[in-house]
ChimeraX commands (.cxc) that place a marker at each C-alpha (Angstrom):
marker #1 position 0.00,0.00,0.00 radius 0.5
marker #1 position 0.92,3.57,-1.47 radius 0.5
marker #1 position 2.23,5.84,1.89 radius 0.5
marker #1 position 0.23,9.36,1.28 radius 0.5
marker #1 position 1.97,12.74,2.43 radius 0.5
marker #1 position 1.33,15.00,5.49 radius 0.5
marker #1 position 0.85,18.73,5.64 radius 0.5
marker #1 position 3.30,19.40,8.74 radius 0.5
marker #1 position 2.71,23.56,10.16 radius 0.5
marker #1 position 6.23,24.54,11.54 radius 0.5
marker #1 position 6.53,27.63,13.43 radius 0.5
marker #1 position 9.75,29.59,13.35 radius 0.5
marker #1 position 11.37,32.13,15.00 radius 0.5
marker #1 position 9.61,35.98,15.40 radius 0.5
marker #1 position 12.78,37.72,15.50 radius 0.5
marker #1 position 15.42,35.78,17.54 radius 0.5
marker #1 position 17.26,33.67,15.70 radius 0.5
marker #1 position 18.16,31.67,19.13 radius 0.5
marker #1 position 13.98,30.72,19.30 radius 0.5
marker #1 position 14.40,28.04,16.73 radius 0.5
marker #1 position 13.16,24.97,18.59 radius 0.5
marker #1 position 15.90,21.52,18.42 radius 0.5
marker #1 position 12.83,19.79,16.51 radius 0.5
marker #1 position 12.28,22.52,14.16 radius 0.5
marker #1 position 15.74,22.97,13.53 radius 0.5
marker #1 position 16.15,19.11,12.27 radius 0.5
marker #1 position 13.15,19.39,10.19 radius 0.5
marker #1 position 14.46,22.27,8.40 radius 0.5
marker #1 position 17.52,20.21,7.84 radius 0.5
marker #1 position 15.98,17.21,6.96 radius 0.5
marker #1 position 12.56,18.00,4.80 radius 0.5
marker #1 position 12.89,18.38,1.38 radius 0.5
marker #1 position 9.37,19.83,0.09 radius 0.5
marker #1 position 8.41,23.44,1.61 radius 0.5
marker #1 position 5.66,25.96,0.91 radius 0.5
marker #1 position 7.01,29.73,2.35 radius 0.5
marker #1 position 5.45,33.00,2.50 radius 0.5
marker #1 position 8.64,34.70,1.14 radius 0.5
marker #1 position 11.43,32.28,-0.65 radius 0.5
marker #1 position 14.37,34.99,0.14 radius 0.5
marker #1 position 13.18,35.14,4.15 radius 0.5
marker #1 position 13.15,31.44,4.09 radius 0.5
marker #1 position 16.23,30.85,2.66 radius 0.5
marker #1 position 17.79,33.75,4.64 radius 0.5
marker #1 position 16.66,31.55,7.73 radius 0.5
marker #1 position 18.14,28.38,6.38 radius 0.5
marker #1 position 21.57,30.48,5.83 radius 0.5
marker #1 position 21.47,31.96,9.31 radius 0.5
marker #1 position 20.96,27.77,10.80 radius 0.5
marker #1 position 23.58,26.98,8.96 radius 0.5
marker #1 position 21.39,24.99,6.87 radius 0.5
marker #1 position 22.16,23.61,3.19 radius 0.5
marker #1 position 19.57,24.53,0.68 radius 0.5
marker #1 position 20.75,21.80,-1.41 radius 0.5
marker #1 position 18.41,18.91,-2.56 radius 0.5
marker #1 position 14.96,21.03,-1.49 radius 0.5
marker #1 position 12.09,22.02,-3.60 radius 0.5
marker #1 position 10.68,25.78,-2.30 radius 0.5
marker #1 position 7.46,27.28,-3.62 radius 0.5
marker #1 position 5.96,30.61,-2.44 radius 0.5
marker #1 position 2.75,29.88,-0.96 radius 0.5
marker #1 position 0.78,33.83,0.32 radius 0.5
marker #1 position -2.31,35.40,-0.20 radius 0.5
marker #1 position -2.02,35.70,-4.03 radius 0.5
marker #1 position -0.61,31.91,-4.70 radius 0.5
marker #1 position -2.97,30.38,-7.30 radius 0.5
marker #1 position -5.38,27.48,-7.13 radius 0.5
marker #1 position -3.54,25.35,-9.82 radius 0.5
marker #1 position -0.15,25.70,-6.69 radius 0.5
marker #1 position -2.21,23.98,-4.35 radius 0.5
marker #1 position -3.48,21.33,-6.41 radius 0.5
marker #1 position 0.27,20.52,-6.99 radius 0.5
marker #1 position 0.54,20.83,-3.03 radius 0.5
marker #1 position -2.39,17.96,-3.04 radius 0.5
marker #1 position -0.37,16.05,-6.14 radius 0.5
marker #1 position 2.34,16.23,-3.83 radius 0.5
marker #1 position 0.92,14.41,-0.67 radius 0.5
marker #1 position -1.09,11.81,-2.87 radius 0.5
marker #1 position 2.33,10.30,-4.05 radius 0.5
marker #1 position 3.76,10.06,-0.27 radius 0.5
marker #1 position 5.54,14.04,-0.02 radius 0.5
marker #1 position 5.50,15.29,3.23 radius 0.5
marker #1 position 4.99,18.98,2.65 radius 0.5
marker #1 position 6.11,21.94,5.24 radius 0.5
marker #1 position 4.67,25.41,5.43 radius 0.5
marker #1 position 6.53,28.13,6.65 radius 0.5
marker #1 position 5.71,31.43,7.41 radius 0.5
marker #1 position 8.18,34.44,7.27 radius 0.5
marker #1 position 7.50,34.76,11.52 radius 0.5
marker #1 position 6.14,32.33,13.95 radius 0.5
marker #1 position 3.18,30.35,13.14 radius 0.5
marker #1 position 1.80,30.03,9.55 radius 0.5
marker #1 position -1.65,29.57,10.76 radius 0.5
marker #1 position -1.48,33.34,12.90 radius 0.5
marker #1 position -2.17,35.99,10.47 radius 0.5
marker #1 position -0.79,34.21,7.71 radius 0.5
marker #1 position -2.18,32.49,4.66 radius 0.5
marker #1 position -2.60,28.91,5.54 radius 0.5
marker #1 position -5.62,28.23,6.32 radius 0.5
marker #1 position -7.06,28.26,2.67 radius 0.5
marker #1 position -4.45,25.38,2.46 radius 0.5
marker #1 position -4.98,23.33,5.63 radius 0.5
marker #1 position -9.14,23.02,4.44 radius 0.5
marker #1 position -8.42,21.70,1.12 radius 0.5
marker #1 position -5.78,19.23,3.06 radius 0.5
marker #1 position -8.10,18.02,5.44 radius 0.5
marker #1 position -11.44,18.20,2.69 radius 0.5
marker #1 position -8.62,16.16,0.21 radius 0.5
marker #1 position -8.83,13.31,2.95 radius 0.5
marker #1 position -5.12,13.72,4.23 radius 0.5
marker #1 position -3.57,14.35,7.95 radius 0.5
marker #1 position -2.01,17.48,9.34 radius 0.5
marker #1 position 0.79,17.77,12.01 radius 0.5
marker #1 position 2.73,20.56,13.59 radius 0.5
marker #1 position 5.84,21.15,14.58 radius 0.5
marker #1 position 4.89,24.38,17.22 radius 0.5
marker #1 position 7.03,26.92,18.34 radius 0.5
marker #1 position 7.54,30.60,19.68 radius 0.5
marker #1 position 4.31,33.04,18.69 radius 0.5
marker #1 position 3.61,36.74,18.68 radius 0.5
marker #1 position 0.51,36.29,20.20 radius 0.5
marker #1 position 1.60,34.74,23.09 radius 0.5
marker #1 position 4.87,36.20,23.51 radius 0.5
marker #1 position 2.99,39.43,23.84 radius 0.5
marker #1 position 0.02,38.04,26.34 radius 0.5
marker #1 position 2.97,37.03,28.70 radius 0.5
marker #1 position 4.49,40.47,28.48 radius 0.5
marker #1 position 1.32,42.86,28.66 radius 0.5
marker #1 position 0.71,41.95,32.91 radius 0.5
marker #1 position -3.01,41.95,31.79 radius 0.5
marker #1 position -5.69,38.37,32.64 radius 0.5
marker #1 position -4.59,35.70,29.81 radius 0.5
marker #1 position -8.41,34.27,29.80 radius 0.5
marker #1 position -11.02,34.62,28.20 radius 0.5
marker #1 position -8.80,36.09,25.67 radius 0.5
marker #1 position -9.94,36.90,22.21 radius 0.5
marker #1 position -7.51,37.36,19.33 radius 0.5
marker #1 position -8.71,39.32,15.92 radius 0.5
marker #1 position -5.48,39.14,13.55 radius 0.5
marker #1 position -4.96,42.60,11.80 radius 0.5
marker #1 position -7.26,45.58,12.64 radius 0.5
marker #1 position -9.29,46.99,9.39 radius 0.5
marker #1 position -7.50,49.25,7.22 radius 0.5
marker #1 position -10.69,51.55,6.74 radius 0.5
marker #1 position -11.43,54.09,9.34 radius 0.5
marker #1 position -15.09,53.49,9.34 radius 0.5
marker #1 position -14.51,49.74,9.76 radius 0.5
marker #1 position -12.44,50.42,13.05 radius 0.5
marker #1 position -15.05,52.15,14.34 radius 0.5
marker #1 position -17.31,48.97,13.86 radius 0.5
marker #1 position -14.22,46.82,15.53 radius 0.5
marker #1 position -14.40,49.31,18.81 radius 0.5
marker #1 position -18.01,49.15,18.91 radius 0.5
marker #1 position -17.55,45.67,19.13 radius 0.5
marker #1 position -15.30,45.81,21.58 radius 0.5
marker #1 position -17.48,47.63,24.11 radius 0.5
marker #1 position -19.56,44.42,24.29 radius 0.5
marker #1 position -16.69,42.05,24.61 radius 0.5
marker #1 position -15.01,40.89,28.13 radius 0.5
marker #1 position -11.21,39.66,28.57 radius 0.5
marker #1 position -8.09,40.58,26.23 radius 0.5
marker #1 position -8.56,41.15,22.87 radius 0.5
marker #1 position -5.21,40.85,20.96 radius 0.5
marker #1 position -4.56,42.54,17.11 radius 0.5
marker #1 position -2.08,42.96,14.69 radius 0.5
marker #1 position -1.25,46.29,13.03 radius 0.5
marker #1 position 1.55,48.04,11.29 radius 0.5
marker #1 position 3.57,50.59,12.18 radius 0.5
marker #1 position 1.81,52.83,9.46 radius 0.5
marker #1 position -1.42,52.51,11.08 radius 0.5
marker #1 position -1.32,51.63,14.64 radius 0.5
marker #1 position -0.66,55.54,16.07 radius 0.5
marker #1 position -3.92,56.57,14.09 radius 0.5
marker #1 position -5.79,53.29,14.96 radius 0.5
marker #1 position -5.11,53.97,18.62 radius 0.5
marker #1 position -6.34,57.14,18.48 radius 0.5
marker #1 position -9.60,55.91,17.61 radius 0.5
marker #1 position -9.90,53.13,19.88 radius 0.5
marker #1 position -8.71,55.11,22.86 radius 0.5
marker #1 position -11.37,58.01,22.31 radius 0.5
marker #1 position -13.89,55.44,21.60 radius 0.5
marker #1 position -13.37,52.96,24.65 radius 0.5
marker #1 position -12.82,54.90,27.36 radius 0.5
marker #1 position -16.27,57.18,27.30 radius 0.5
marker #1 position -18.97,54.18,28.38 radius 0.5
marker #1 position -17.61,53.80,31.95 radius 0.5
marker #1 position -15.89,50.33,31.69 radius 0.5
marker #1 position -12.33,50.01,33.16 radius 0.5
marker #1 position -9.72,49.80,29.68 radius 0.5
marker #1 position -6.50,48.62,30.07 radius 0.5
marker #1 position -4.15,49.03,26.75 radius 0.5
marker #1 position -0.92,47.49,26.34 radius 0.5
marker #1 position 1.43,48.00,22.77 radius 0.5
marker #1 position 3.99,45.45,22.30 radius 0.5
marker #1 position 6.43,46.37,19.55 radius 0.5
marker #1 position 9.25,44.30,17.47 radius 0.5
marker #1 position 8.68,41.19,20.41 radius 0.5
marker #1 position 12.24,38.84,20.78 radius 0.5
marker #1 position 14.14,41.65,18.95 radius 0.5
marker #1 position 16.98,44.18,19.84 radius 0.5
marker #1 position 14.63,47.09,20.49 radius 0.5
marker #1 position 11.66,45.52,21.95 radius 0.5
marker #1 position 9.34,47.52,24.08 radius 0.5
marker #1 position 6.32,47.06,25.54 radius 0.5
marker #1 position 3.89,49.97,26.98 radius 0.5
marker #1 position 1.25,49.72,29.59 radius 0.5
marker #1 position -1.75,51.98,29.95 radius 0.5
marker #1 position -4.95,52.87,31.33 radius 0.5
marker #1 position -7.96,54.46,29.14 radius 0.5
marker #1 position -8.24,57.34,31.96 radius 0.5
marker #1 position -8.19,60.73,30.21 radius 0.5
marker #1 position -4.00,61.45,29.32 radius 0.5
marker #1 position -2.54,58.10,29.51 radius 0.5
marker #1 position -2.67,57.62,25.45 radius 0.5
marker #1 position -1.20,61.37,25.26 radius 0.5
marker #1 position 1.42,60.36,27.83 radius 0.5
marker #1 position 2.53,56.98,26.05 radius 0.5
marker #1 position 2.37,57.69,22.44 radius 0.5
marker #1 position 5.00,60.11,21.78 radius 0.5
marker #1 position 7.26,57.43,23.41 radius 0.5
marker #1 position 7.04,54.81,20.92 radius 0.5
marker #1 position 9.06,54.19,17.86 radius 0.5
marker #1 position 6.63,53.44,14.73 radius 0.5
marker #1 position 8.93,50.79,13.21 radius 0.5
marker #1 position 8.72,47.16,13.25 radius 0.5
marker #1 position 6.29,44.52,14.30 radius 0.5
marker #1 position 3.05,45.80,16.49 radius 0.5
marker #1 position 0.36,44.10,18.70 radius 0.5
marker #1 position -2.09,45.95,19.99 radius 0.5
marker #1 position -3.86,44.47,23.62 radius 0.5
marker #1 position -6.99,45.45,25.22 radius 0.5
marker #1 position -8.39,44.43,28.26 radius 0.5
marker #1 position -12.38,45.35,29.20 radius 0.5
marker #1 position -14.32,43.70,31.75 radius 0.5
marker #1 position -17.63,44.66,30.49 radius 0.5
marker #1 position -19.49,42.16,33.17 radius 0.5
marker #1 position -17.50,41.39,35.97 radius 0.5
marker #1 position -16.49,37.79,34.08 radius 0.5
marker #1 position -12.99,38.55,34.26 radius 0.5
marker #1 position -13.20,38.56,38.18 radius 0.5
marker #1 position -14.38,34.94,38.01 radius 0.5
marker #1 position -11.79,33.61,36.00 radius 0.5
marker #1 position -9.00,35.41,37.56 radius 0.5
marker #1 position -9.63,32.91,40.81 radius 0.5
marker #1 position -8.66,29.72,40.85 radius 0.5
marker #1 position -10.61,27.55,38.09 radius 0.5
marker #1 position -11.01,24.51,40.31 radius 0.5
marker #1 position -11.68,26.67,43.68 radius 0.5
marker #1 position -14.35,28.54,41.76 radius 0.5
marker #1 position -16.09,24.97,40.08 radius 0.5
marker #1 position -16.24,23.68,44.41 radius 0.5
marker #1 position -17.85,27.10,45.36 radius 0.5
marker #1 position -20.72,26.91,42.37 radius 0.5
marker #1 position -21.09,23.25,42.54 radius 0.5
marker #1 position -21.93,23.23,46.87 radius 0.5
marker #1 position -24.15,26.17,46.71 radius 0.5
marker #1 position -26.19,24.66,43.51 radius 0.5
marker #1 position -26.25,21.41,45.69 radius 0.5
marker #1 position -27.94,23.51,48.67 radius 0.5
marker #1 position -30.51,25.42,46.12 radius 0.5
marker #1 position -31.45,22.02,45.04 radius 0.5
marker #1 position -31.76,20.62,48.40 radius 0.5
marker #1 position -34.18,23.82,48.91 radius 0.5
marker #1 position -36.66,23.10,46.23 radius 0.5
marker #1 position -34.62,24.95,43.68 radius 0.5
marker #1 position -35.00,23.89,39.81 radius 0.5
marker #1 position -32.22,22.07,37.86 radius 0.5
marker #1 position -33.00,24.01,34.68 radius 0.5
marker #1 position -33.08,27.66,36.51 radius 0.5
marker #1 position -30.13,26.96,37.58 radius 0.5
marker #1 position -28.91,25.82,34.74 radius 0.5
marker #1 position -29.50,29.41,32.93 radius 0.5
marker #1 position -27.99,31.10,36.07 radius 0.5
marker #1 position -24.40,29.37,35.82 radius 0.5
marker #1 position -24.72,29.26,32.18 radius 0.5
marker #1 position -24.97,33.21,31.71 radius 0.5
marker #1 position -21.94,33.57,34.80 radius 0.5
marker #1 position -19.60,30.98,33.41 radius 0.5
marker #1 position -20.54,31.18,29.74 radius 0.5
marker #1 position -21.06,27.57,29.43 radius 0.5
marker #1 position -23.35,25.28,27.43 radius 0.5
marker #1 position -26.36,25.41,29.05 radius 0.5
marker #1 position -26.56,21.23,28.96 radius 0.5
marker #1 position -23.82,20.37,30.48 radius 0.5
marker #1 position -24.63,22.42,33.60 radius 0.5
marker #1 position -27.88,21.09,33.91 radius 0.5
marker #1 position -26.73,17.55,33.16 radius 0.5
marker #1 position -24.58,18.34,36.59 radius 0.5
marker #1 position -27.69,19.93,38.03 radius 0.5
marker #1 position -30.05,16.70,37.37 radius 0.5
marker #1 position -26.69,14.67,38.92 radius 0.5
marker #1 position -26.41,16.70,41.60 radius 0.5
marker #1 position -30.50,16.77,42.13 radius 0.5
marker #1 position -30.21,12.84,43.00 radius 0.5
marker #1 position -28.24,13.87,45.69 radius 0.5
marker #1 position -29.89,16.41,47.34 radius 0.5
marker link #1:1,2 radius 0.2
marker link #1:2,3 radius 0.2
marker link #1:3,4 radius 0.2
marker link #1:4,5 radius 0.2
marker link #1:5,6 radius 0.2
marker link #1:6,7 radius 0.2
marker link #1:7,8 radius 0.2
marker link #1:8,9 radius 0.2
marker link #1:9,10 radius 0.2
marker link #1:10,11 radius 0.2
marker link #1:11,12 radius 0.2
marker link #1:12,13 radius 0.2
marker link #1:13,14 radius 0.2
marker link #1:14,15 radius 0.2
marker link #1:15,16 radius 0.2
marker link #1:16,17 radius 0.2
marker link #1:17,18 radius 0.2
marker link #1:18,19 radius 0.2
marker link #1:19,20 radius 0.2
marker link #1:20,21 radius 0.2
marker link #1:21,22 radius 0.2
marker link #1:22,23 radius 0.2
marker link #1:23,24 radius 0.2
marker link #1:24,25 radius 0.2
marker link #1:25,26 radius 0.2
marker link #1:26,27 radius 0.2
marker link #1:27,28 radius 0.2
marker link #1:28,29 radius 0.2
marker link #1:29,30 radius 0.2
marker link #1:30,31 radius 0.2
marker link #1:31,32 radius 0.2
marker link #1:32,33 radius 0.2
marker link #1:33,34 radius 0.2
marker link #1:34,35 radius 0.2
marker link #1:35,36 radius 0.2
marker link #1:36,37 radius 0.2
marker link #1:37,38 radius 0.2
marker link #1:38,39 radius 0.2
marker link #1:39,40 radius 0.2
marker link #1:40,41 radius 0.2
marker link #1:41,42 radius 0.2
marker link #1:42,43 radius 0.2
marker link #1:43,44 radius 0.2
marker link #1:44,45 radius 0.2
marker link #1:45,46 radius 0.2
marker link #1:46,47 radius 0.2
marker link #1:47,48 radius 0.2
marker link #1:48,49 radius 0.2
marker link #1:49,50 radius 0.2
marker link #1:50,51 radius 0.2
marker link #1:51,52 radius 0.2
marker link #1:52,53 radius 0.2
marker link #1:53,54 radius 0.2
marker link #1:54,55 radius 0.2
marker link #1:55,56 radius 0.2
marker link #1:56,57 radius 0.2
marker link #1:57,58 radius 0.2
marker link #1:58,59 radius 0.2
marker link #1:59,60 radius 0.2
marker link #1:60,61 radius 0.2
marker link #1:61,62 radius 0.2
marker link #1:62,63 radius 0.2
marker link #1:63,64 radius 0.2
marker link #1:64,65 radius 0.2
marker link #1:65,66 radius 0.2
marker link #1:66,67 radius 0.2
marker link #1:67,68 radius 0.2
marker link #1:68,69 radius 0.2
marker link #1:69,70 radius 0.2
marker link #1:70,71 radius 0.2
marker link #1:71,72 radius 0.2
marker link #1:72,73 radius 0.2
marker link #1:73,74 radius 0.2
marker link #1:74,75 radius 0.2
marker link #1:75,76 radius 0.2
marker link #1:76,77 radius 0.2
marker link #1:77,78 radius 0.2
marker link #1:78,79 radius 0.2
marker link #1:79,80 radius 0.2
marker link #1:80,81 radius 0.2
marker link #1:81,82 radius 0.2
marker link #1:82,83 radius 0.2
marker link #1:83,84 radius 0.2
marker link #1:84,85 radius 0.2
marker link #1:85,86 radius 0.2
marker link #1:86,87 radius 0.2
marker link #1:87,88 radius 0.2
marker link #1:88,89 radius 0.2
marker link #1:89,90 radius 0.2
marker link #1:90,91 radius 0.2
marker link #1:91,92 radius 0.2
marker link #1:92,93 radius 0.2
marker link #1:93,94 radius 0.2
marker link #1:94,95 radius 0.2
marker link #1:95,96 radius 0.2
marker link #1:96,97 radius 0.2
marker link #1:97,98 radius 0.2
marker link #1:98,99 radius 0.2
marker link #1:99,100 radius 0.2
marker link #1:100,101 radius 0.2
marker link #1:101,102 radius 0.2
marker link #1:102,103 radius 0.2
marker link #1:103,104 radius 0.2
marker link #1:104,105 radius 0.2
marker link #1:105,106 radius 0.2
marker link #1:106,107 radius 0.2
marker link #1:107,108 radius 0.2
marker link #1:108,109 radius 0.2
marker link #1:109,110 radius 0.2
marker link #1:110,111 radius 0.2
marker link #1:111,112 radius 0.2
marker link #1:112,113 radius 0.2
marker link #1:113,114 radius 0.2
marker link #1:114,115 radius 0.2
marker link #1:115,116 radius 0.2
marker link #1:116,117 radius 0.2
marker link #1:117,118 radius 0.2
marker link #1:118,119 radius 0.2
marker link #1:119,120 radius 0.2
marker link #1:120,121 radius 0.2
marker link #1:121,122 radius 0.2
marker link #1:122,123 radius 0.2
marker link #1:123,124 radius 0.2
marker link #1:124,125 radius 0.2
marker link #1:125,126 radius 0.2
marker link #1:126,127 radius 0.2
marker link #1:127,128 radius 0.2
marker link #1:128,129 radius 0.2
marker link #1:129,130 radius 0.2
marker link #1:130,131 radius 0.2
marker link #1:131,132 radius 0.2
marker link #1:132,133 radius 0.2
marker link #1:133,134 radius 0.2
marker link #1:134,135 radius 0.2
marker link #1:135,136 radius 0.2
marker link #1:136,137 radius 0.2
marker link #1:137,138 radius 0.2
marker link #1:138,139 radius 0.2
marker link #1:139,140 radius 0.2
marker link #1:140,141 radius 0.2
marker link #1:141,142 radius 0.2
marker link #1:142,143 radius 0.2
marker link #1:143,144 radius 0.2
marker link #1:144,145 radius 0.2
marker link #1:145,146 radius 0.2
marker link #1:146,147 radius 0.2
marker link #1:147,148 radius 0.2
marker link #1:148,149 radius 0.2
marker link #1:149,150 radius 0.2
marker link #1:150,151 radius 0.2
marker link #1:151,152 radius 0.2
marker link #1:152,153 radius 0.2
marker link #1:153,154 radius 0.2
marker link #1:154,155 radius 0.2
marker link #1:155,156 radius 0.2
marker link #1:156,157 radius 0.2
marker link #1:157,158 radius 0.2
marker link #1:158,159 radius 0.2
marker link #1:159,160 radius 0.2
marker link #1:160,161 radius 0.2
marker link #1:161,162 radius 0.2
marker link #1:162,163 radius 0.2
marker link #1:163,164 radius 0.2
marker link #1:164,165 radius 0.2
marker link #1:165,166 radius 0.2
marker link #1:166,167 radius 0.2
marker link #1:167,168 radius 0.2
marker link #1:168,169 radius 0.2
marker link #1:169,170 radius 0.2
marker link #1:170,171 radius 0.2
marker link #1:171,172 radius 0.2
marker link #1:172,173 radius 0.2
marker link #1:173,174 radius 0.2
marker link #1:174,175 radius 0.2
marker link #1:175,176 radius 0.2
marker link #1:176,177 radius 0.2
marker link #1:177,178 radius 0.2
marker link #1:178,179 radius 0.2
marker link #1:179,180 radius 0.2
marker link #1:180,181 radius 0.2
marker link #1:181,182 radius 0.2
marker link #1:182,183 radius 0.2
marker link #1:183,184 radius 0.2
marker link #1:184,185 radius 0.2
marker link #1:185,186 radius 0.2
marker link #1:186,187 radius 0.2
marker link #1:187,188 radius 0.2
marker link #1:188,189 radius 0.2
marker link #1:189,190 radius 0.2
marker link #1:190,191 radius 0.2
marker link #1:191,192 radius 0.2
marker link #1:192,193 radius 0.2
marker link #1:193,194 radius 0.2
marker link #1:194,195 radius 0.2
marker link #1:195,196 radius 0.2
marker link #1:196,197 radius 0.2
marker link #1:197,198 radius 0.2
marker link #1:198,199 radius 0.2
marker link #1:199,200 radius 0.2
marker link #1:200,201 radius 0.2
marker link #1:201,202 radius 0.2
marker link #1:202,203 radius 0.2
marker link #1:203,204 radius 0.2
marker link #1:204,205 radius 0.2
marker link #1:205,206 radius 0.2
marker link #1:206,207 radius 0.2
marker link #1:207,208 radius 0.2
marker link #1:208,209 radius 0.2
marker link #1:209,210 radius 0.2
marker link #1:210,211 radius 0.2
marker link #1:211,212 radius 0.2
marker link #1:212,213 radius 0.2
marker link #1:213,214 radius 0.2
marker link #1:214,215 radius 0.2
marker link #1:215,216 radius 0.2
marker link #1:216,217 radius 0.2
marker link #1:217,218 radius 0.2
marker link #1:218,219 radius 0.2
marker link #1:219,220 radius 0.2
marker link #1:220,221 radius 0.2
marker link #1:221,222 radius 0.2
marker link #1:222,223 radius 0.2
marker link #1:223,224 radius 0.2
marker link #1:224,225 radius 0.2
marker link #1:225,226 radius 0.2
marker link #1:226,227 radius 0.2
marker link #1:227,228 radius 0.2
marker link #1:228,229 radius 0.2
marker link #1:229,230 radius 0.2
marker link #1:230,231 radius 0.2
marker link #1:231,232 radius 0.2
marker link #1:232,233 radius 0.2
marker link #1:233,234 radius 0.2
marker link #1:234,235 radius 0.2
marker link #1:235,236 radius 0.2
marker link #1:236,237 radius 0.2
marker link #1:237,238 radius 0.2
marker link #1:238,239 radius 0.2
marker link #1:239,240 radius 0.2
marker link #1:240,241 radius 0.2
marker link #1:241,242 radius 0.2
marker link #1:242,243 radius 0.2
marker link #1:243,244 radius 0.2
marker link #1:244,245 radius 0.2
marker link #1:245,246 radius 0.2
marker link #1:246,247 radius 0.2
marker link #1:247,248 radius 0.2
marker link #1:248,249 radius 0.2
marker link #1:249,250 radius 0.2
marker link #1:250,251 radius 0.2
marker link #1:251,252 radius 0.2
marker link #1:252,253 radius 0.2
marker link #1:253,254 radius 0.2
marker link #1:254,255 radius 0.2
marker link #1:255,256 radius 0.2
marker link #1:256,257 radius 0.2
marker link #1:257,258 radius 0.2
marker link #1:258,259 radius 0.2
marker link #1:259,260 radius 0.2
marker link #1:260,261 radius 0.2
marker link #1:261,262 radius 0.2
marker link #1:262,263 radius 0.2
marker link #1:263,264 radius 0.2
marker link #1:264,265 radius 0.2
marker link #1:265,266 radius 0.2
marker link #1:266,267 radius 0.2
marker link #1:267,268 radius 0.2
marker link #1:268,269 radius 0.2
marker link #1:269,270 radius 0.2
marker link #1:270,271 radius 0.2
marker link #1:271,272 radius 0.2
marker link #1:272,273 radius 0.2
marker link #1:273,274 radius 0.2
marker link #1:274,275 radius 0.2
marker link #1:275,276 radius 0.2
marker link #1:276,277 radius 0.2
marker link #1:277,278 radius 0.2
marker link #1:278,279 radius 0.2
marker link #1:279,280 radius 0.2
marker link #1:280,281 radius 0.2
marker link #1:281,282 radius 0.2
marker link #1:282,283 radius 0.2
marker link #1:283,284 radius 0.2
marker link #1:284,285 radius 0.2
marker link #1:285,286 radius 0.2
marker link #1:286,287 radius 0.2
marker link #1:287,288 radius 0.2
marker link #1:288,289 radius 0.2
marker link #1:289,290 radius 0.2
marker link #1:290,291 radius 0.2
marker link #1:291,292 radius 0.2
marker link #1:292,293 radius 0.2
marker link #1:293,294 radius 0.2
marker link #1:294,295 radius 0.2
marker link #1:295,296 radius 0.2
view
């Protein structure tokens, strides 16, 4: 029987050069087949690895590749290739054009691995100080002005950190927008801009939507390089919840349900209550409820 390929993701470094994981490393080494965002960053990371380009097939997979390029991606598993796409930065999937690519995998009937590594997204959640969950992440903010005031309307219903992408072009005029616009319906915002993350001149500012901060802060930065944009609202008191200890919190809700039950309350009121706090499916609570009902 006839081996088919793989689609493998691999994730490379943001910036450092020293983030390249061992496994990643030996793939790029070892693979022969690749699909890359940009051939000349690619092989511009295979030179700075010390890695030969000799004996590997590279084709530019982005945004514009054509349809007949990933049927001879497809071709390419069906006779046993293993094929690896690379971004220019981190994670193809974040931002990046592969998931046109991983569908028609997957639809085509064939597996998908990864080979994971370092991440912008991340990297900047660890660095902003603000809660990690629930945590919300949008890729690149709109390039229109009209349909960034539709993204901060938005935002004023959402709780948690919502992460974005934007360029330096763009991201002192975006934040303009979403700081005047955010910080006038009485919810607590906290911003945080992380800029060129893992690199020489990375920085990382931290500020409140009270009237000033954004004035204070944005003469600071240096509109070069790599930007994401954080943003932390707590539109409902969720974030409070979640900041506690996950399994504390479950103990707490499950004893005083039990004692509501053992009081005559309803499973499926309940049910609705917890569901709306903890912005769970409504079943599974009251699945608990009707087990916890034969106890009480």
């Amino acid at each position: 029987m006839t081996s088919v390929g793989k689609l493998n993701l691999l994730s490379v470094p943001i910036g450092h050069l020293g983030d390249i994981t061992i496994r990643a490393k030996e793939v790029l080494t070892s693979a022969t087949l690749f699909a890359v965002e940009d051939s000349r960053v690619f092989k511009k990371l295979l030179m700075g690895l010390g890695i030969s380009m000799e004996g590997k097939k590279i084709y530019s997979f982005h945004d514009h590749t054509p349809e007949k390029s990933i049927s001879l991606f497809i071709d390419y598993l069906k006779r046993g290739e293993d094929l690896y796409l690379v971004s220019d930065a981190g994670s193809p999937v974040i931002s990046d054009p592969a998931y046109p690519l991983i569908r028609r995998v997957l639809d085509s009937g064939f597996e998908i691995k990864t080979v994971p590594g370092v991440s912008s997204l991340i990297t900047a959640l660890e660095l902003s100080g603000l809660p990690p969950f629930p945590m919300h992440f949008f890729g690149f903010f709109p390039r229109t002005k009209e349909k960034r005031k539709q993204v901060a309307k938005m935002l004023q219903e959402v709780s948690g950190t919502s992460i974005f992408f934007e360029s330096p072009q763009r991201v002192r005029e975006t934040m303009d927008e979403l700081y005047d616009q955010l910080r006038v319906d009485g919810v607590k915002t906290k911003f945080v801009i992380a800029r060129e993350l893992t690199k020489k001149f990375e920085s990382v500012y931290r500020f409140s939507g009270e009237e000033g901060e954004w004035n204070r802060v944005k003469d600071e930065i240096v509109y070069k390089g790599e930007f994401v944009v954080l943003i932390h609202r707590d539109n409902e008191g969720i974030g409070a919840v979640f900041e506690q200890n996950s399994g504390v919190v479950r103990e707490e809700l499950t004893q005083i349900a039990l004692r509501i039950l053992q009081e005559g309350g309803k499973p499926k009121l309940i049910a609705e209550l917890l569901s709306s706090i903890l912005r769970r499916d409504k079943k599974e609570i009251y699945d608990l409820m009707v087990s916890l009902s034969k106890k009480a």
